[in-house]
MDTraj code that builds the backbone (N, CA, C; nanometers):
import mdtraj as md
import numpy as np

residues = "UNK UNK UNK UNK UNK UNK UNK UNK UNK UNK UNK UNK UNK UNK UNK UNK UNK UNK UNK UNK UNK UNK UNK UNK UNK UNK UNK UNK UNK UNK UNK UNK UNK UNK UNK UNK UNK UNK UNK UNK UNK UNK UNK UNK UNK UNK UNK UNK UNK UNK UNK UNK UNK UNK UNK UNK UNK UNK UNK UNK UNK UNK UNK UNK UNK UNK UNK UNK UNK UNK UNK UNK UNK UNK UNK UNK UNK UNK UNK UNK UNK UNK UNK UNK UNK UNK UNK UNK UNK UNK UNK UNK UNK UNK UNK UNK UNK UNK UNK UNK UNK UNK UNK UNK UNK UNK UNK UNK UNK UNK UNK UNK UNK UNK UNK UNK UNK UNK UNK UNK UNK UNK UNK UNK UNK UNK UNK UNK UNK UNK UNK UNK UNK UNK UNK UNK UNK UNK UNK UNK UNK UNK UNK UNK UNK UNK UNK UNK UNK UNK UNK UNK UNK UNK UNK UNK UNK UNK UNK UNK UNK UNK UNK UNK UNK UNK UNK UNK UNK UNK UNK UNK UNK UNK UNK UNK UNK UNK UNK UNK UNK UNK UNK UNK UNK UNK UNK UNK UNK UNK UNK UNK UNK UNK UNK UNK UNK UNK UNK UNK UNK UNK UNK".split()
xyz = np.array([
    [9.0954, 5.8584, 4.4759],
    [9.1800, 5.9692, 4.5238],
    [9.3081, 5.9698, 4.4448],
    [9.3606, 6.1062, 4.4298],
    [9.4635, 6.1013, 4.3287],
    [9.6419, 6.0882, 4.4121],
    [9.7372, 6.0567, 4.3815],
    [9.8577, 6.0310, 4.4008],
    [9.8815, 6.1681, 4.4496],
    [9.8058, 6.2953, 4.3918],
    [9.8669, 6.4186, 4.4983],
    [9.7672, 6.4793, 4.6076],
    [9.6374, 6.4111, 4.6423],
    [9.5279, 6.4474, 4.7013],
    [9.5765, 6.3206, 4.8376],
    [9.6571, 6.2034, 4.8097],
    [9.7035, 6.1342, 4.9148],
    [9.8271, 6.1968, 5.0017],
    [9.8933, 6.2501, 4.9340],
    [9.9778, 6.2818, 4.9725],
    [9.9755, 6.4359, 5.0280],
    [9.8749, 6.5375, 5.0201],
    [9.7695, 6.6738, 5.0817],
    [9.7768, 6.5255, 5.1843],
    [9.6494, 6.4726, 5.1824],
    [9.6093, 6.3859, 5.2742],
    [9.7325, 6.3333, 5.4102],
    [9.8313, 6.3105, 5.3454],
    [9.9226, 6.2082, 5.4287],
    [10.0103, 6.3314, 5.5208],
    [10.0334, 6.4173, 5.4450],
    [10.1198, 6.5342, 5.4669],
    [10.0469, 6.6396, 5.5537],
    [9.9150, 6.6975, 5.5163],
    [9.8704, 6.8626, 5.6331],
    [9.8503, 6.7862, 5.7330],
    [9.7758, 6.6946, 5.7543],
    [9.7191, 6.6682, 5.8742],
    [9.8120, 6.6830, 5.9866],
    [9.9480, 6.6107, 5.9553],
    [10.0313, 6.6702, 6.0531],
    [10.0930, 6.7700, 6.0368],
    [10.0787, 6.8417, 5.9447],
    [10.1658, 6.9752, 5.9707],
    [10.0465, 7.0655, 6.0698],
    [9.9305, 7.0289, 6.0493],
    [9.8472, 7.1187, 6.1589],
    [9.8365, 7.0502, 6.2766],
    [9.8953, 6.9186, 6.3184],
    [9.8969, 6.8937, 6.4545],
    [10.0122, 6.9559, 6.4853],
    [10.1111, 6.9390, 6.4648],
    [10.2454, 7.0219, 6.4672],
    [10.2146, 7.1621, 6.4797],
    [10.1698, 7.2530, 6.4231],
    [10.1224, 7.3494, 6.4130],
    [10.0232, 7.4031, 6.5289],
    [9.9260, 7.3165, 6.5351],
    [9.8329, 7.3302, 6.6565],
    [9.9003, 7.3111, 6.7968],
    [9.9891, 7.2291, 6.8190],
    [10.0247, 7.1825, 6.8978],
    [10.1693, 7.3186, 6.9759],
    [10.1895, 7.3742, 6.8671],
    [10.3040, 7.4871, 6.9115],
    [10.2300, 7.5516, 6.9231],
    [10.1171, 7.6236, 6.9063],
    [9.9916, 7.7276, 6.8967],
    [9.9623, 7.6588, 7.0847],
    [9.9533, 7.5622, 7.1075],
    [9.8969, 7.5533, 7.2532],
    [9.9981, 7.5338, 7.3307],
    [10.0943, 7.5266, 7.2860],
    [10.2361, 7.5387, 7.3457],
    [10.2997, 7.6809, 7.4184],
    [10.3078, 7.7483, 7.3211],
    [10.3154, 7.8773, 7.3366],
    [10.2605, 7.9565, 7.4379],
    [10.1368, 7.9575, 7.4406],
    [10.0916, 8.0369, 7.5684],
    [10.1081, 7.9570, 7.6957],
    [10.1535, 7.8013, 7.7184],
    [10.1981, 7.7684, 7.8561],
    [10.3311, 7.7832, 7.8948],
    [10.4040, 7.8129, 7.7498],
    [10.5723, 7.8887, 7.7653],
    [10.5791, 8.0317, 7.8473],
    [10.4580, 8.1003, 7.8027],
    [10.4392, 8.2701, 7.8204],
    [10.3792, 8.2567, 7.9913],
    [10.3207, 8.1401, 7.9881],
    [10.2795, 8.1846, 8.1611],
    [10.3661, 8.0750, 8.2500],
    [10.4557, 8.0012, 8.1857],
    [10.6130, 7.9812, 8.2989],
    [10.6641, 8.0836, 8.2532],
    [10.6907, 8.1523, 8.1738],
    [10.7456, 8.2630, 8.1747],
    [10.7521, 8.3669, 8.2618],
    [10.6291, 8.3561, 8.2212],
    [10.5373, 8.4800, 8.3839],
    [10.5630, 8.4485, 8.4906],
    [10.5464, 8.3127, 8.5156],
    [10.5379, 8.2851, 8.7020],
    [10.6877, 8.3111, 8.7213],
    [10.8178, 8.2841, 8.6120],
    [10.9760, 8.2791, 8.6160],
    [10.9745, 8.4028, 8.6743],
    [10.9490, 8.5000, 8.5933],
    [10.9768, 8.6373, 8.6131],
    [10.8765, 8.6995, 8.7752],
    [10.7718, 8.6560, 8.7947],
    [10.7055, 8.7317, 8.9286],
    [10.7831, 8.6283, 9.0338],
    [10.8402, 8.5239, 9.0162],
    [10.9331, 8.4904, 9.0931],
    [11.0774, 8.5419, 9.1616],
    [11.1476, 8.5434, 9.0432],
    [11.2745, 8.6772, 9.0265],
    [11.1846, 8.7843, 9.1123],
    [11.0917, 8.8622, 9.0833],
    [11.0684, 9.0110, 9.1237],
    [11.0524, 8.9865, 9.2778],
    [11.0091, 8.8610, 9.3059],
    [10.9552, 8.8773, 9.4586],
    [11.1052, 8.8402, 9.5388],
    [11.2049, 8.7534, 9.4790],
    [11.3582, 8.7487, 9.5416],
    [11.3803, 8.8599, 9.5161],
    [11.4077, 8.9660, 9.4972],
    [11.4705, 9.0899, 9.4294],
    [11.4035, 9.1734, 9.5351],
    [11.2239, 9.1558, 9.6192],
    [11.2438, 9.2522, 9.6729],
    [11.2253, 9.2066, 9.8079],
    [11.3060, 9.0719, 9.8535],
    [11.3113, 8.9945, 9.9620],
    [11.4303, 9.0412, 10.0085],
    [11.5331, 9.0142, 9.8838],
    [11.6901, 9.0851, 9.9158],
    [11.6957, 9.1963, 9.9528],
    [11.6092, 9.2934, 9.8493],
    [11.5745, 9.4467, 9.8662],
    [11.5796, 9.4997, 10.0217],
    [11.4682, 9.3896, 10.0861],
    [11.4406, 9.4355, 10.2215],
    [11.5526, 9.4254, 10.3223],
    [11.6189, 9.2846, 10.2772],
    [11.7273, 9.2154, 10.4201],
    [11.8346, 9.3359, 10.3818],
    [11.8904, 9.3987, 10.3056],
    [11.9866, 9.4766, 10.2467],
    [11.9615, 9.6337, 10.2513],
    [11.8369, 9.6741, 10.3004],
    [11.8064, 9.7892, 10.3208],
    [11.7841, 9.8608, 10.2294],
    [11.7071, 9.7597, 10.0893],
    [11.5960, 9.8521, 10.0244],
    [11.7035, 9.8944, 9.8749],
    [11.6401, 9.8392, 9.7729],
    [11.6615, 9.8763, 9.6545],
    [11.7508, 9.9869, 9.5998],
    [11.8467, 10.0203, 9.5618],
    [11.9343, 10.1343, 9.5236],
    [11.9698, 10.1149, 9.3633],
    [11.8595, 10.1107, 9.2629],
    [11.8716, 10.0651, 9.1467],
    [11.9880, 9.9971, 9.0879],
    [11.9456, 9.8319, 9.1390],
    [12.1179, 9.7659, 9.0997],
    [12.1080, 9.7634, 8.9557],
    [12.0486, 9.7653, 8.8480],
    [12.0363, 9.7877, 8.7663],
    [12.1441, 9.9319, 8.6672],
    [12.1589, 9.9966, 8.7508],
    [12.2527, 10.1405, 8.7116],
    [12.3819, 10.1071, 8.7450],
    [12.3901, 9.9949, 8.9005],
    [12.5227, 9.9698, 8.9554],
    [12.5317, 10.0493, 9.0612],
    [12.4208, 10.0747, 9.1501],
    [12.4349, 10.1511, 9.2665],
    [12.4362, 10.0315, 9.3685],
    [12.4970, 10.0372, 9.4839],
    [12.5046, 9.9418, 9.5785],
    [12.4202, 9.9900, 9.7017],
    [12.3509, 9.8639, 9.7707],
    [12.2443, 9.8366, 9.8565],
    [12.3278, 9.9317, 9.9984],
    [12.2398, 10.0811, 10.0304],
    [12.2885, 10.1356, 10.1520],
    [12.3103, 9.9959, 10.2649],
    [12.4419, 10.0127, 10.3557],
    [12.3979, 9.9233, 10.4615],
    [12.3225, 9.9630, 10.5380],
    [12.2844, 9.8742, 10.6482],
    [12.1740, 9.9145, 10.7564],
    [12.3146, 9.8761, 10.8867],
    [12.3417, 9.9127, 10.9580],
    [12.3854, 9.8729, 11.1163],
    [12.3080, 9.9432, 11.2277],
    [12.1891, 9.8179, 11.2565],
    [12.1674, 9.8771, 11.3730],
    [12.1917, 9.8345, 11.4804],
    [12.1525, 9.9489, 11.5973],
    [12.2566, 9.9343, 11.6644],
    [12.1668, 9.9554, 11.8249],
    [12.1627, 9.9528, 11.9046],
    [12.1280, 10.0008, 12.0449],
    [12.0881, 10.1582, 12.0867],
    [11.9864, 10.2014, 12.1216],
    [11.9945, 10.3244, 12.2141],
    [12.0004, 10.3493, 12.3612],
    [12.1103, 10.3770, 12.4245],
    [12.0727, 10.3659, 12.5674],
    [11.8906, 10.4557, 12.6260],
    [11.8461, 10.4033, 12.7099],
    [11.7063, 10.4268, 12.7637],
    [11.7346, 10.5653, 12.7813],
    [11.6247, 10.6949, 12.7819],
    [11.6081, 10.8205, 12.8225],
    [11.7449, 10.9055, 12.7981],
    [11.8764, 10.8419, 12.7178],
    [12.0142, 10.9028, 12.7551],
    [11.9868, 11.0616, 12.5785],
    [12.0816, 11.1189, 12.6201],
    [12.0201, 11.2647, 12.5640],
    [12.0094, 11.2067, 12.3827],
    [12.0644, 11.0948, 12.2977],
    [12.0735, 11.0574, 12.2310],
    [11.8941, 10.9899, 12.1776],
    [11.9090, 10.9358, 12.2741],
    [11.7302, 10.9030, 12.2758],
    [11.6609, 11.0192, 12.2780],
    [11.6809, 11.1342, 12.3754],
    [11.5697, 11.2597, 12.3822],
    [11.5693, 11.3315, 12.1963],
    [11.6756, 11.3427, 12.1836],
    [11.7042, 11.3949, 12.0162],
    [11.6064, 11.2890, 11.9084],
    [11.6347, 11.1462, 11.9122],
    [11.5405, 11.0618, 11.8406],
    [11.4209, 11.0561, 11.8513],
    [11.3935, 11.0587, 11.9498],
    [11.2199, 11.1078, 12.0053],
    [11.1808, 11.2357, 11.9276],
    [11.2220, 11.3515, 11.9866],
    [11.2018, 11.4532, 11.9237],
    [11.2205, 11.4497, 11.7684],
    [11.2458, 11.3594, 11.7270],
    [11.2990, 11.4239, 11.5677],
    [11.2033, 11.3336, 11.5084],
    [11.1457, 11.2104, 11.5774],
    [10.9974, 11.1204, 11.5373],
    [10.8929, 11.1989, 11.5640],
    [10.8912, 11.2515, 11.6740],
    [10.7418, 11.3358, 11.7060],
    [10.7125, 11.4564, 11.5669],
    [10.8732, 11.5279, 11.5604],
    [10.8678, 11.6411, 11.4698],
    [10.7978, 11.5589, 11.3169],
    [10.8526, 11.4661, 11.3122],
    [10.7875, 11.3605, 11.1681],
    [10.6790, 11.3900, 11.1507],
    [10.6048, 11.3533, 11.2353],
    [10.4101, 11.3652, 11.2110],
    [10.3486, 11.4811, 11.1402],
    [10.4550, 11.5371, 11.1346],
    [10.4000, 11.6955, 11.1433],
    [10.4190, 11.7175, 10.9688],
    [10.4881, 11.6354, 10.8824],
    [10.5553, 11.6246, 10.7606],
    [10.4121, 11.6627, 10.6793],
    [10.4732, 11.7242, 10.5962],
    [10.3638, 11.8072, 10.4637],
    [10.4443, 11.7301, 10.3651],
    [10.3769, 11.5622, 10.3030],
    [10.4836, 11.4861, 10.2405],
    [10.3437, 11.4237, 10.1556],
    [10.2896, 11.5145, 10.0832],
    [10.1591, 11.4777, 9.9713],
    [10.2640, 11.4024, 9.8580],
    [10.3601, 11.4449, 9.8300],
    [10.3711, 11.4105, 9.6810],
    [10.4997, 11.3141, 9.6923],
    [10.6130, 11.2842, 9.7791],
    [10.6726, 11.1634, 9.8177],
    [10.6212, 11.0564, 9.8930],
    [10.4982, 11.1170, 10.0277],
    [10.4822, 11.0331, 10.0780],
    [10.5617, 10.9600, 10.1912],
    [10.7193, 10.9831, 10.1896],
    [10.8104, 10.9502, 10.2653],
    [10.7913, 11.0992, 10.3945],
    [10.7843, 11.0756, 10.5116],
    [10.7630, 11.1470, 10.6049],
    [10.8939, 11.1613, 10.6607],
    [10.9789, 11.2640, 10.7075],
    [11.1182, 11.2817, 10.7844],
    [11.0860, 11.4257, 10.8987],
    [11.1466, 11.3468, 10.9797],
    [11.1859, 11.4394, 11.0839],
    [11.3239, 11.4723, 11.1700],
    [11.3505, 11.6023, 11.1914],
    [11.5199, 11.6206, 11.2144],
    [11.4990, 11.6948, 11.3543],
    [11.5826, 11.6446, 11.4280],
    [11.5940, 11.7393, 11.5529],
    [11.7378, 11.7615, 11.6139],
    [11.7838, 11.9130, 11.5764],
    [11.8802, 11.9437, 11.6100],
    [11.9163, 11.9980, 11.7153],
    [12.0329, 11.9863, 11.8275],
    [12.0761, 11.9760, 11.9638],
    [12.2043, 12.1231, 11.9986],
    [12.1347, 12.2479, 12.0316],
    [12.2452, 12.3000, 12.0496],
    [12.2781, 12.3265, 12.1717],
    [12.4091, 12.3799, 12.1685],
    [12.5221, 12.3904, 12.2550],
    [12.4929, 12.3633, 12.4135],
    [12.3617, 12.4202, 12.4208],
    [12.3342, 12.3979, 12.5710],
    [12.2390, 12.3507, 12.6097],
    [12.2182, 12.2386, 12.5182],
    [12.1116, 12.1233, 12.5154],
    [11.9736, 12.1565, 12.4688],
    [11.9327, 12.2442, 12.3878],
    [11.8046, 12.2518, 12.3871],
    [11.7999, 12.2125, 12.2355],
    [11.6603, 12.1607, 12.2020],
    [11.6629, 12.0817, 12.1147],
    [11.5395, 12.1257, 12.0045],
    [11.6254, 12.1621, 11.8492],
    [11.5085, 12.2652, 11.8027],
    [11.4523, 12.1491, 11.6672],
    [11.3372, 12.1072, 11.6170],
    [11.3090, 11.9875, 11.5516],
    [11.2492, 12.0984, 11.4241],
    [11.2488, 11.9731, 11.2968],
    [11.1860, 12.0523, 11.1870],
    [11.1375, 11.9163, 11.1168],
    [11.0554, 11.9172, 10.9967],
    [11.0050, 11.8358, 10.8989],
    [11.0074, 11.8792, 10.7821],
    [11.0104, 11.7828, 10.7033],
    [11.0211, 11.8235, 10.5343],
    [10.8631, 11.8881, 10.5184],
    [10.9118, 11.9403, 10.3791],
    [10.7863, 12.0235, 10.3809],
    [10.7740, 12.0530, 10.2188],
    [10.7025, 11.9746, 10.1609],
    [10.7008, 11.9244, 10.0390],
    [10.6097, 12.0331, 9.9270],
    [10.5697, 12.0965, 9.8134],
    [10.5681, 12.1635, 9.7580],
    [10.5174, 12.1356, 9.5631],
    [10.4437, 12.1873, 9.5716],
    [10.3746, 12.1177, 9.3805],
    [10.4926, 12.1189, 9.2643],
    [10.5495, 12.2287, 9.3090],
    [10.6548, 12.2636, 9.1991],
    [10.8237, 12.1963, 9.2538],
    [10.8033, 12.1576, 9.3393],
    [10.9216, 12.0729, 9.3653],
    [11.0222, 12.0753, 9.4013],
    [11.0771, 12.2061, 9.3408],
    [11.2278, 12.2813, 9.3951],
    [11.1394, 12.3389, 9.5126],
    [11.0665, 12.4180, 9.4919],
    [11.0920, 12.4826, 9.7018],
    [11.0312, 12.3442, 9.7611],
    [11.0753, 12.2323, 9.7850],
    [11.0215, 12.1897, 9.8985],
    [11.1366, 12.1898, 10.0000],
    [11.1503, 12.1721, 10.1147],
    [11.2471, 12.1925, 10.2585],
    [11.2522, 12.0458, 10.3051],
    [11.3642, 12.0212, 10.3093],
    [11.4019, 11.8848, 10.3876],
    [11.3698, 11.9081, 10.5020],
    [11.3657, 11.8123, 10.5874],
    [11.3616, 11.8525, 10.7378],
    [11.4669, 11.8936, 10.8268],
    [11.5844, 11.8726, 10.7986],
    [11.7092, 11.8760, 10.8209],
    [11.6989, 12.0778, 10.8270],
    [11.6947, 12.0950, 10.7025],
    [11.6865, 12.2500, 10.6722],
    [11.5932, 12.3714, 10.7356],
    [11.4760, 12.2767, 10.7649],
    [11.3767, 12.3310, 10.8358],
    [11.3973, 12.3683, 11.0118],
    [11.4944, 12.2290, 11.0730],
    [11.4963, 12.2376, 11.1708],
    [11.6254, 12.3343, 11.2297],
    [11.6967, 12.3848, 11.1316],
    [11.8814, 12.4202, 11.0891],
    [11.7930, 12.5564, 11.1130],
    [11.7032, 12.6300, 11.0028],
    [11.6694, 12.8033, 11.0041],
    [11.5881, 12.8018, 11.0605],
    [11.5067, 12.7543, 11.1833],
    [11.4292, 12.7636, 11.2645],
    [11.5480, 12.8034, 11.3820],
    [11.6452, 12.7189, 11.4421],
    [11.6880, 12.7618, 11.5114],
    [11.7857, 12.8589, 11.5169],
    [11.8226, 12.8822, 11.4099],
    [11.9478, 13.0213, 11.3487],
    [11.7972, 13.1509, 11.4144],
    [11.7326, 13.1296, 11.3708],
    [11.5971, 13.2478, 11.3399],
    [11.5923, 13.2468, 11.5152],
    [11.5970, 13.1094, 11.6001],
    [11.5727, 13.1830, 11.7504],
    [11.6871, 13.2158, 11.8326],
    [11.8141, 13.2623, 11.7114],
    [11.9070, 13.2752, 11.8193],
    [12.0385, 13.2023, 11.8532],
    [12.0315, 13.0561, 11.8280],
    [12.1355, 12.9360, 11.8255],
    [12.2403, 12.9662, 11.7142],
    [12.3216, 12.9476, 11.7902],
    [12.4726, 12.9384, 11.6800],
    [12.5757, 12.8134, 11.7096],
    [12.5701, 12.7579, 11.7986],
    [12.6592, 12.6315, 11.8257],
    [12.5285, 12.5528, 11.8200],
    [12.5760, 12.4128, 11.7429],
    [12.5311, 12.2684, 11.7954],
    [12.6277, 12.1845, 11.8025],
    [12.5352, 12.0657, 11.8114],
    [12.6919, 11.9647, 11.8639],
    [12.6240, 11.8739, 11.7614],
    [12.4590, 11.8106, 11.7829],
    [12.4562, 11.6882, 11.6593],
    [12.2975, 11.7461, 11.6209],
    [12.2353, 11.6526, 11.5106],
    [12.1536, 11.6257, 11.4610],
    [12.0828, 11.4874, 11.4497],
    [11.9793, 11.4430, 11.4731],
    [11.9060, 11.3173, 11.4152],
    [11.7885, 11.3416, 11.3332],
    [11.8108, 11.2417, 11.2480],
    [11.7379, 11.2703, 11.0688],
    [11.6276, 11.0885, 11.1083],
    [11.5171, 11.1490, 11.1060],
    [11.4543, 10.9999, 11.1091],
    [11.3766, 10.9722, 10.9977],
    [11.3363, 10.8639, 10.9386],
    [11.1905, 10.8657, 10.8522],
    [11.1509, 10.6942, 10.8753],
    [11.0174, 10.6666, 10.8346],
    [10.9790, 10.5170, 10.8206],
    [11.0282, 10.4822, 10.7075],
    [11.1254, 10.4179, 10.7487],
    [11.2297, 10.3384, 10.6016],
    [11.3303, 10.2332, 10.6545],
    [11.3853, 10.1372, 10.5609],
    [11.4428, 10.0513, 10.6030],
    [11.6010, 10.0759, 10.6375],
    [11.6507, 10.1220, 10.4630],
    [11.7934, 10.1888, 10.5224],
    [11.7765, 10.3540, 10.5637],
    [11.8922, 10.3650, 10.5783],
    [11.9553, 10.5036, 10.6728],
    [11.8584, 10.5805, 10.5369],
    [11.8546, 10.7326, 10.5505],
    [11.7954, 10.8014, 10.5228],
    [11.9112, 10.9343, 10.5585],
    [12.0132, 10.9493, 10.4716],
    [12.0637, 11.0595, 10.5081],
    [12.0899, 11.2012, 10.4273],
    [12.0735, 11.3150, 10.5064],
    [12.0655, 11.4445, 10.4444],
    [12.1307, 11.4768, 10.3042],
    [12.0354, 11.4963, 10.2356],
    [12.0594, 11.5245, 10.0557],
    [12.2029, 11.6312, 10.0839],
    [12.2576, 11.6597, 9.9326],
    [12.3586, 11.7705, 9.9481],
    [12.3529, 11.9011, 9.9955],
    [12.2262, 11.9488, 9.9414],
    [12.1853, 12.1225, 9.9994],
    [12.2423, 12.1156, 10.1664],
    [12.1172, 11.9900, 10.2335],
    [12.1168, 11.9934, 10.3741],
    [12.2848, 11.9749, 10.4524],
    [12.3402, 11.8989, 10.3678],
    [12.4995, 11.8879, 10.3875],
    [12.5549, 11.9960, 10.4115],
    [12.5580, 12.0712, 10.2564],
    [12.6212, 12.1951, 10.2534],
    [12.5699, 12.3219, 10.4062],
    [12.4639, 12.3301, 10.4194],
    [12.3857, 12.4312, 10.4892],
    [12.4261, 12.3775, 10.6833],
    [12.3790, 12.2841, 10.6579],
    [12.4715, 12.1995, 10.7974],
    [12.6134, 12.2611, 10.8054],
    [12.7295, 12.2614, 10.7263],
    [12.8630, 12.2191, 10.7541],
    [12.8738, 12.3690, 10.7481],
    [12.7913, 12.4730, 10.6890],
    [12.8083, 12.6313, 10.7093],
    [12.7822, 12.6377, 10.8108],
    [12.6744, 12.6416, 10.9008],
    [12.5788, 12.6836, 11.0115],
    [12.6918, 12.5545, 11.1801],
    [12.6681, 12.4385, 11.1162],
    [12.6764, 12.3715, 11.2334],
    [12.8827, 12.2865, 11.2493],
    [12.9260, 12.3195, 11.1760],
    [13.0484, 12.2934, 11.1690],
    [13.0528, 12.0947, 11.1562],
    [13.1217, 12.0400, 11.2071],
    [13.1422, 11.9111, 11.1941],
    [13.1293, 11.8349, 11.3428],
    [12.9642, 11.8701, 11.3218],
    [12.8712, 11.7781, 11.4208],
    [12.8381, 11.6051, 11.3928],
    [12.8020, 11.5825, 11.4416],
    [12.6930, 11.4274, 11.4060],
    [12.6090, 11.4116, 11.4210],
    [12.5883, 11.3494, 11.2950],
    [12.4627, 11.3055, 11.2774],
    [12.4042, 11.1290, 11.2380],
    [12.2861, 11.1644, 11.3438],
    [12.2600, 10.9899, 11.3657],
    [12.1229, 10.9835, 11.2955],
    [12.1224, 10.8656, 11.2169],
    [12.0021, 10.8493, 11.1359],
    [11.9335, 10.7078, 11.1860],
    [11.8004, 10.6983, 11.1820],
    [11.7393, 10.6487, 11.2449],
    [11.6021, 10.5899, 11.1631],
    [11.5386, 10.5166, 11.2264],
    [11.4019, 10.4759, 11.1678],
    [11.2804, 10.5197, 11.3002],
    [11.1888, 10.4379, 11.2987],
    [11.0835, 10.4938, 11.3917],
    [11.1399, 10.4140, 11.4833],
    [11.2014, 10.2841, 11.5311],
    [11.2724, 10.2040, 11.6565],
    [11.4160, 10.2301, 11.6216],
    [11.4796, 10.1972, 11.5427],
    [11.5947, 10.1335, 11.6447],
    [11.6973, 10.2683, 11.5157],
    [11.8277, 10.2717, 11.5485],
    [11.9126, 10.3354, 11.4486],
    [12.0055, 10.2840, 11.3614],
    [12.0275, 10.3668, 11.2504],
    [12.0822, 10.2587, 11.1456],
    [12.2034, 10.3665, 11.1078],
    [12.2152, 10.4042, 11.2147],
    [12.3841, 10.5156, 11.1252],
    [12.4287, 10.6126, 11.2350],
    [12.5609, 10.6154, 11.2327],
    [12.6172, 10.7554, 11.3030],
    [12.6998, 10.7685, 11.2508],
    [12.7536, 10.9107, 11.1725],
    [12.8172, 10.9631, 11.1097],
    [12.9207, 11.0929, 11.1476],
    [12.9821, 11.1106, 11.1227],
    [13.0409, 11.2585, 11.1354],
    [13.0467, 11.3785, 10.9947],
    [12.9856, 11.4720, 11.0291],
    [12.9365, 11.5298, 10.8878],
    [13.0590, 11.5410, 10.8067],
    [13.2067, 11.5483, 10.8315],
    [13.3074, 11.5824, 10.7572],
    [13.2967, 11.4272, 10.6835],
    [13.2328, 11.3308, 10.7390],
    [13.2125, 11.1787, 10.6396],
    [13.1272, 11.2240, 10.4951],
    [13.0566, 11.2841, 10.5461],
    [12.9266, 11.2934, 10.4535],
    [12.9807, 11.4183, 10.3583],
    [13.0070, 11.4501, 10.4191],
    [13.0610, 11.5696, 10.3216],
    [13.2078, 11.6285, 10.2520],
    [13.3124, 11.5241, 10.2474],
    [13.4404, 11.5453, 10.2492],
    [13.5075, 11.6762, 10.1590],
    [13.5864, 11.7048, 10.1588],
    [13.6176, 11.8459, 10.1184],
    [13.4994, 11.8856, 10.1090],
    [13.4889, 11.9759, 10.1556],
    [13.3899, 12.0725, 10.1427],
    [13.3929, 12.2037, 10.0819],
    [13.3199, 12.3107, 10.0376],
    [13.3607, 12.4073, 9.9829],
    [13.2977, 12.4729, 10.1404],
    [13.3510, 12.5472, 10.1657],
    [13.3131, 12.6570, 10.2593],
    [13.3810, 12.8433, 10.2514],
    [13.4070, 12.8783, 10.3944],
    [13.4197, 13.0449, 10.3594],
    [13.5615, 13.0594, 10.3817],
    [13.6090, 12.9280, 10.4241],
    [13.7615, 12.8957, 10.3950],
    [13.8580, 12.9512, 10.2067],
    [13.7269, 12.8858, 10.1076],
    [13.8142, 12.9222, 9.9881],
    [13.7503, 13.0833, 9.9587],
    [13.7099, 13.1500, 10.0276],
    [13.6417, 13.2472, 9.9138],
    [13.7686, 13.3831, 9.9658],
])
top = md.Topology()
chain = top.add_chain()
for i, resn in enumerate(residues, 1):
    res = top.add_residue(resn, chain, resSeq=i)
    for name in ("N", "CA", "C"):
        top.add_atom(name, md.element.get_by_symbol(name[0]), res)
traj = md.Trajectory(xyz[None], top)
C-alpha cells in the first residue's frame, strides 16, 4: 500500500463516520424539534383557553377578558339570556360556523330576538344583533332599554361596528350583556363600546 492510499485509508473512514453520524443526527434534531414546537402550540392554546381564546398575539392584540359573573334565577336579565340562546339555534352560520343569538328588551318588556344570518358572498350576511334591532323597528318598537348578544365561545362576543352604529341610532345608550350558553362574561354600556359616536347630532 502506498504512503497516499494509507493515508485515503487513515483519513475517509472517519470523515464518513463523522459524516454518517451527523446524517443520523439530524433527523433526531428535526423530531425534538417537532415535539419542541407541538409542545409550545399546545401551551399557547392552554393559555388561549384560561384567557378567553386567542386574539392573534402575534400582531399584538391582547387576550379579550372573560369576567364571569352570576345570573340571578328567572330575574328579567335571565328571561333576555334565555331568549337570545333559544333565538341561537335558529343561526344560518354555514360558512363561520360560530352560531349568535341577540334578544332585545323594549320599553315595556317585551322581548324581540334575532340570529345571524350568514350569506355566500359575505357582505350581506346580518349579525344577530341587527336582525333582532329591524325586526322589532318593523313591529312597531321604538324605546329599549338593553340587549343580550350570546354565542358558544369562550370570551365575550361583542357586536361588530355596523351593529354598534345601528344600535346607538335606533336604541340610544342601552346595555348590553354578553354571554355564553351558561354563565355571562360582560356588561357594558353601549356609549363604552362605542365612544364618540357619529350620530344625527353632527349632521
Amino acid at each position: 500500500m502506498s504512503g497516499s492510499d494509507k493515508k485515503k485509508g487513515s483519513r475517509w473512514p472517519q470523515r464518513e463516520r463523522r459524516a454518517g453520524g451527523e446524517r443520523r443526527a439530524q433527523p433526531d434534531r428535526r423530531a425534538a424539534a417537532a415535539r419542541d414546537g407541538a409542545g409550545k402550540a399546545e401551551e399557547r392554546r392552554q393559555r388561549s383557553r384560561r384567557t378567553g381564546g386567542e386574539r392573534r398575539d402575534e400582531q399584538g392584540w391582547e387576550p379579550l377578558a372573560v369576567e364571569v359573573t352570576a345570573v340571578e334565577p328567572f330575574s328579567p336579565e335571565e328571561a333576555l339570556l334565555t331568549a337570545a340562546r333559544g333565538a341561537r339555534e335558529f343561526a344560518q352560520a354555514h360558512y363561520s360556523t360560530i352560531k349568535v343569538g341577540a334578544a332585545l328588551e323594549t320599553a315595556d318588556g317585551q322581548i324581540v330576538t334575532g340570529c345571524n344570518i350568514e350569506n355566500a358572498t359575505y357582505g350581506l350576511t346580518l349579525c344577530a344583533e341587527r336582525v333582532a334591532l329591524v325586526k322589532a323597528l318593523s313591529e312597531g318598537h321604538t324605546v329599549f332599554i338593553r340587549i343580550a348578544v350570546v354565542a358558544d365561545t369562550d370570551a365575550p362576543t361583542p357586536p361588530c361596528g355596523p351593529c354598534r352604529q345601528l344600535l346607538w341610532e335606533y336604541c340610544g345608550d342601552i346595555d348590553v350583556i354578553l354571554g355564553s350558553l351558561g354563565t355571562v362574561s360582560g356588561r357594558h354600556r353601549l356609549s363604552a363600546l362605542l365612544p364618540l359616536p357619529f350620530d344625527r347630532r353632527l349632521l
